[in-house]
MARBA-3410 file (N, C-alpha, C, O; in Angstrom, 1 decimal):
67
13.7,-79.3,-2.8,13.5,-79.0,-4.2,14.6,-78.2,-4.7,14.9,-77.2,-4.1 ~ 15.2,-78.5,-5.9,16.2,-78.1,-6.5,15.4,-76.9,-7.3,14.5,-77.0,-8.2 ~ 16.2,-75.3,-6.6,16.3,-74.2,-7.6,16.7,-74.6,-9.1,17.4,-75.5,-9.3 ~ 16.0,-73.5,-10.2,16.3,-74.1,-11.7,17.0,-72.6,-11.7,16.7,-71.7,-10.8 ~ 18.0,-72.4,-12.7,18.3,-70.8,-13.0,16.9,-70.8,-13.7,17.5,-70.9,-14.8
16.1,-70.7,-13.9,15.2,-69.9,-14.5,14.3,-69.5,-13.3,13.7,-68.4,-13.3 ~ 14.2,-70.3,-12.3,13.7,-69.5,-11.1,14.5,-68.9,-10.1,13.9,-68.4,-9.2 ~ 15.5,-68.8,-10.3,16.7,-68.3,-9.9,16.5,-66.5,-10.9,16.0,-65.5,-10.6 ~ 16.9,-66.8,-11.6,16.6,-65.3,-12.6,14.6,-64.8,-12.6,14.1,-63.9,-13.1 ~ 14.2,-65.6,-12.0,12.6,-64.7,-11.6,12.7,-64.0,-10.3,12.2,-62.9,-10.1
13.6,-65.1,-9.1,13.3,-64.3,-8.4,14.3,-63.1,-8.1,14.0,-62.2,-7.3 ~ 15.5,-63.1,-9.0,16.7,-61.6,-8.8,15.4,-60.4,-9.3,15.4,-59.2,-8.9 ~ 14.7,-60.9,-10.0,13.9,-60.0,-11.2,12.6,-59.6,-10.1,12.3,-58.4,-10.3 ~ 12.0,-60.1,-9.5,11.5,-60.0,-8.2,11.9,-58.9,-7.8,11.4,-57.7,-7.9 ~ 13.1,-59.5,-7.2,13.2,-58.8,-6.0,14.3,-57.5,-6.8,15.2,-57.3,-5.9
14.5,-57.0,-7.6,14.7,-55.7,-8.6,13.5,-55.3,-8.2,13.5,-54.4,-7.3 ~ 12.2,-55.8,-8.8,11.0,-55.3,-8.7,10.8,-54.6,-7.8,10.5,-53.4,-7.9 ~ 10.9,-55.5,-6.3,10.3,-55.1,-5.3,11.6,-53.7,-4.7,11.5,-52.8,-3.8 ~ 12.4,-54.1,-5.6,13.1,-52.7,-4.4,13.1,-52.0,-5.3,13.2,-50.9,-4.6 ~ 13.0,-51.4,-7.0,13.2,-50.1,-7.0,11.3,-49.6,-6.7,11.1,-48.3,-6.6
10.4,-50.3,-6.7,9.3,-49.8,-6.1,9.0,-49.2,-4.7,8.2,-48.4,-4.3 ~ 10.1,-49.9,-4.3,10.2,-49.2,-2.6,11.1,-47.9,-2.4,11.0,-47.2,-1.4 ~ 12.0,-47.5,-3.3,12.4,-46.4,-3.9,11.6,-45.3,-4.4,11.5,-44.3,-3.8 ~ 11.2,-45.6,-5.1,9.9,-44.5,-5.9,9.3,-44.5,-4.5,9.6,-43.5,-3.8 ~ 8.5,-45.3,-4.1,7.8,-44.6,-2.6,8.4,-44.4,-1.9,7.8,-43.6,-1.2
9.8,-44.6,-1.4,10.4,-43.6,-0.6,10.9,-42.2,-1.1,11.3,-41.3,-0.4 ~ 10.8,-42.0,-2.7,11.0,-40.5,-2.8,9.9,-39.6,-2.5,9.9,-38.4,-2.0 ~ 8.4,-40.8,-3.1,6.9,-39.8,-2.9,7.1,-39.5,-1.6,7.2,-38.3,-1.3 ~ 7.1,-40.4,-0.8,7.0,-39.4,0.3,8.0,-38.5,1.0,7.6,-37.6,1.8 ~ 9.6,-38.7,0.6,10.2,-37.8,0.8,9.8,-36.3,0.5,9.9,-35.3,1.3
9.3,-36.3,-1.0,8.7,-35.4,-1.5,7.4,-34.7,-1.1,7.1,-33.5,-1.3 ~ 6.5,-35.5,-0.5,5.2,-35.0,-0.1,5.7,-34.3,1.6,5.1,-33.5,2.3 ~ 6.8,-34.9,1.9,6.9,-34.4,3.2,7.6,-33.0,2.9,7.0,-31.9,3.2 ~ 8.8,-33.1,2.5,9.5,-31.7,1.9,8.1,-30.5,1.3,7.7,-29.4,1.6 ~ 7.8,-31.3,0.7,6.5,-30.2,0.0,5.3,-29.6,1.1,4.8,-28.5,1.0
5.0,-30.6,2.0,4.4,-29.7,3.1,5.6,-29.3,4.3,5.4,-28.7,5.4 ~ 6.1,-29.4,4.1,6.8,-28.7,5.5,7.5,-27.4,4.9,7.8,-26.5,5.7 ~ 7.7,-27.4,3.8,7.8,-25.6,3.3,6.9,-24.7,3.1,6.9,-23.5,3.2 ~ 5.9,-25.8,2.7,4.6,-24.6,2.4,4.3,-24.6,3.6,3.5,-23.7,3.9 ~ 4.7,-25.4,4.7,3.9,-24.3,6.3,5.2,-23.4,6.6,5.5,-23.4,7.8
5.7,-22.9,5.9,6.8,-22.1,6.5,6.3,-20.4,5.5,5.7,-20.2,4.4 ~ 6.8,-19.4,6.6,5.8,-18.4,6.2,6.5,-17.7,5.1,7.6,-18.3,4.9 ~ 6.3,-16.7,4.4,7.5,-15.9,2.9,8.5,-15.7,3.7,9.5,-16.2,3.2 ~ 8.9,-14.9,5.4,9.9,-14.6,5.7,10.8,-15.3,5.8,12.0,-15.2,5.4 ~ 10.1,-16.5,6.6,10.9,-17.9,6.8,11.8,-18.7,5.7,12.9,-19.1,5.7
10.8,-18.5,4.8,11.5,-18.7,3.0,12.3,-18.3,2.7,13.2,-18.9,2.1 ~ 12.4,-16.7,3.0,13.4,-16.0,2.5,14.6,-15.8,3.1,15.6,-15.4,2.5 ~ 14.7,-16.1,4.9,16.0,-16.2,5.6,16.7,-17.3,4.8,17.9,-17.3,4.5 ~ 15.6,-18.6,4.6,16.3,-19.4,3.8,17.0,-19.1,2.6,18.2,-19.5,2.4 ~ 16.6,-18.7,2.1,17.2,-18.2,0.8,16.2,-18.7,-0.5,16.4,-18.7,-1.7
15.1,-19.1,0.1,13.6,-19.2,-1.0,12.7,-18.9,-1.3,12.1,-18.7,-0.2 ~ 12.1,-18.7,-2.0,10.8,-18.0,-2.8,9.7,-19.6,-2.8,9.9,-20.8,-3.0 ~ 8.5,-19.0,-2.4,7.5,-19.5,-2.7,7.3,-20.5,-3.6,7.0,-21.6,-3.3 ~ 7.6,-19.9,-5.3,7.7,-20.2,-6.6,8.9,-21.8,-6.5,8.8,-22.8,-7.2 ~ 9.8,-21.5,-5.5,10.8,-22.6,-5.4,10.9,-24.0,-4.4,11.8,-24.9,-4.2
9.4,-23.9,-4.0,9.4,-25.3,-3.2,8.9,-26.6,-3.8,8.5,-27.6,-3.1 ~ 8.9,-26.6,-5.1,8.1,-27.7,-5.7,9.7,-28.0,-6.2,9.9,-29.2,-6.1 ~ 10.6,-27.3,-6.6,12.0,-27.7,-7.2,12.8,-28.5,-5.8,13.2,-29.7,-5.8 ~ 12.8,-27.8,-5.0,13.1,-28.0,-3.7,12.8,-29.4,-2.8,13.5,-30.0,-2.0 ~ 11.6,-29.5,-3.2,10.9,-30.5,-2.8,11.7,-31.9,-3.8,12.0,-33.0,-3.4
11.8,-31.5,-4.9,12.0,-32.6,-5.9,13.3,-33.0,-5.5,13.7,-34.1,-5.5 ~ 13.9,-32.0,-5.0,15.6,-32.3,-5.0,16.1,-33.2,-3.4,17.0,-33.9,-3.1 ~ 14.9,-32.6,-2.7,15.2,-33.3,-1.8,14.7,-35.0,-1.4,15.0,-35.7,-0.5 ~ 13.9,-35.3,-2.5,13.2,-36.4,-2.6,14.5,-37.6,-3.7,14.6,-38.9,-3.8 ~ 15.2,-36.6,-4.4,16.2,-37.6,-5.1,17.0,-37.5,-3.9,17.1,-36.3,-3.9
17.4,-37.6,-3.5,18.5,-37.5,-2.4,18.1,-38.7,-1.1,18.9,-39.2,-0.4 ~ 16.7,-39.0,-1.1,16.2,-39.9,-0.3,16.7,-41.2,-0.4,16.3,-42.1,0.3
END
C-alpha cells in the first residue's frame, strides 16, 4: 500500500506528538525526583550545599529542564 503525503505528514505529527509528551514526562519526573530527594536532605545538608529550604522547588525546576 502506497504512503499518501497526507499520511506521511500525520504520522511526522504523531510522532512530534508522541515525543514532546515523553519530554514533559521525563521532566515530571525528573522534577518529582529532585524535589524529594532535597526535601530528605536535612537544613545543614542544604546549607553545605549552598541552599535554603525556600530554594528546592526552583531547584527542582531547573534540574528538571536540564533532563
Amino acid at each position: 500500500m502506497k504512503q499518501t503525503a497526507e499520511d506521511s505528514r500525520s504520522t511526522r505529527w504523531m510522532t512530534a506528538a508522541f515525543r514532546g509528551a515523553r519530554v514533559r514526562l521525563d521532566r515530571s519526573r525528573a522534577y518529582r525526583q529532585a524535589l524529594s530527594e532535597l526535601s530528605a536532605l536535612t537544613d545543614g545538608e542544604l546549607r553545605d550545599m549552598g541552599l535554603s529550604r525556600k530554594m528546592i522547588r526552583s531547584v527542582a525546576q531547573q534540574a528538571a529542564q536540564t533532563a
